[in-house]
Legacy VTK file of the C-alpha trace (Angstrom):
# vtk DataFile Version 3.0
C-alpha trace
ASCII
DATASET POLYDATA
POINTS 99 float
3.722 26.818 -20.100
6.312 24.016 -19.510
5.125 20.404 -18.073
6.714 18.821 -14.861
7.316 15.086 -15.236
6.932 14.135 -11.555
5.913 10.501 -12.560
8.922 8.975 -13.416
12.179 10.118 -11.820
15.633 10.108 -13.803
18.049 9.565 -11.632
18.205 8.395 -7.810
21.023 8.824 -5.463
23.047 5.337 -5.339
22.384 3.115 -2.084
26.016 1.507 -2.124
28.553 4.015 -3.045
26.624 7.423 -1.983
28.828 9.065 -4.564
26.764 7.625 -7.525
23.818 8.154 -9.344
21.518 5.539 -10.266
20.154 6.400 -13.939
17.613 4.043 -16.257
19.301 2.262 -19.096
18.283 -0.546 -20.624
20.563 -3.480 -20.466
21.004 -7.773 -21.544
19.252 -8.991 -18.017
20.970 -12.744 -17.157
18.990 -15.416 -14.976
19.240 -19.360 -14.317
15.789 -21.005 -15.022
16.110 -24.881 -14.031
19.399 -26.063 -15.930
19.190 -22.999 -18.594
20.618 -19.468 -18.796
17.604 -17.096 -20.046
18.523 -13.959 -21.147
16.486 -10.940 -21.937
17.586 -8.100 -24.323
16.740 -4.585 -23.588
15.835 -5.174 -20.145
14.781 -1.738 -17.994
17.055 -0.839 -15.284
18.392 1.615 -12.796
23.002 1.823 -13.415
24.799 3.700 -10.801
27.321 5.907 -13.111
29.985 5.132 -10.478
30.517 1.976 -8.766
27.804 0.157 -11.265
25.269 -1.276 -9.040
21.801 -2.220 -10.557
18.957 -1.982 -9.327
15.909 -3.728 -11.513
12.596 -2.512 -12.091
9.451 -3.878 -10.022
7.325 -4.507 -12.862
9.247 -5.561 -15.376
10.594 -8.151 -13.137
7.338 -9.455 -12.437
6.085 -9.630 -15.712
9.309 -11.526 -16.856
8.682 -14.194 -13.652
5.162 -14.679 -14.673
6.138 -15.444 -18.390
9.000 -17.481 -17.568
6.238 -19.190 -15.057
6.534 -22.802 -15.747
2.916 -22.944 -15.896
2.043 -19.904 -17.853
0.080 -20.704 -21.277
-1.926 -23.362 -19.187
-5.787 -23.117 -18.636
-6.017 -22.750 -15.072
-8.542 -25.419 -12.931
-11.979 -23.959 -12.876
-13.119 -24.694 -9.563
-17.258 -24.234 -9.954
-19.066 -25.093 -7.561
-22.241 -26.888 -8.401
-25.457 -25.886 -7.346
-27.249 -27.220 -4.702
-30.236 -28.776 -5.488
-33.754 -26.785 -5.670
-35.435 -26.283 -2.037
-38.821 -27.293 -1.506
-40.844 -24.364 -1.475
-43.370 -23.685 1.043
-46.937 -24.413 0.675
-46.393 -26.981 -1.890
-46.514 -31.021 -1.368
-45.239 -33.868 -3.159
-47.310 -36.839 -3.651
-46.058 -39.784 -1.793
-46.068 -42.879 -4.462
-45.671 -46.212 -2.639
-45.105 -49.089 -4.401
LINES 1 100
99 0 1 2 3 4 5 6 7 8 9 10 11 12 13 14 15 16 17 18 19 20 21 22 23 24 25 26 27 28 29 30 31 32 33 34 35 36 37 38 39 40 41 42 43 44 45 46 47 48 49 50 51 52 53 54 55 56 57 58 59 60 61 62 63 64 65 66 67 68 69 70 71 72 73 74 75 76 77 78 79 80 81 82 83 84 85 86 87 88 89 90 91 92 93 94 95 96 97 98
């Protein structure tokens, strides 16, 4: 009994040539953060084996924006609210102190 592996495709027809396939390799991925060039080693990706387009995966993109996040690491604010204060309750009376 063999297993299908619908999950993950391995190859997609290429978008920009039409004569391509796009296959996943793992390349160096390149970006500009501020004034720096960040690069990232064995970065997941779809190549086209003819005219070379790439195509980058969803998820690994996001995770790399939300670590190279400027403000990643930091606590966030912790916006509690504080509790009103207790209600009177019904049937009970405070005693009126004058002074």
């Amino acid at each position: 009994m063999s297993e299908n592996k619908t999950d993950s495709p391995q190859a997609f027809p290429c978008n920009e040539c039409h004569a391509g396939v796009l296959q996943p390799r793992l390349i160096t991925y390149f970006t500009w953060l501020g004034g720096e060039l960040i690069t990232v080693p064995h970065f997941p990706a779809w190549i086209c084996d003819v005219c070379g387009r790439r195509e980058f995966d969803e998820k690994a993109i996001l995770w790399l924006e939300m670590i190279l996040d400027p403000n990643a690491g930091r606590p966030t604010a912790n916006h509690r609210r504080t509790p009103p204060p207790p209600r009177p309750r019904p049937g009970t009376h405070r005693a009126i102190h004058d002074s």
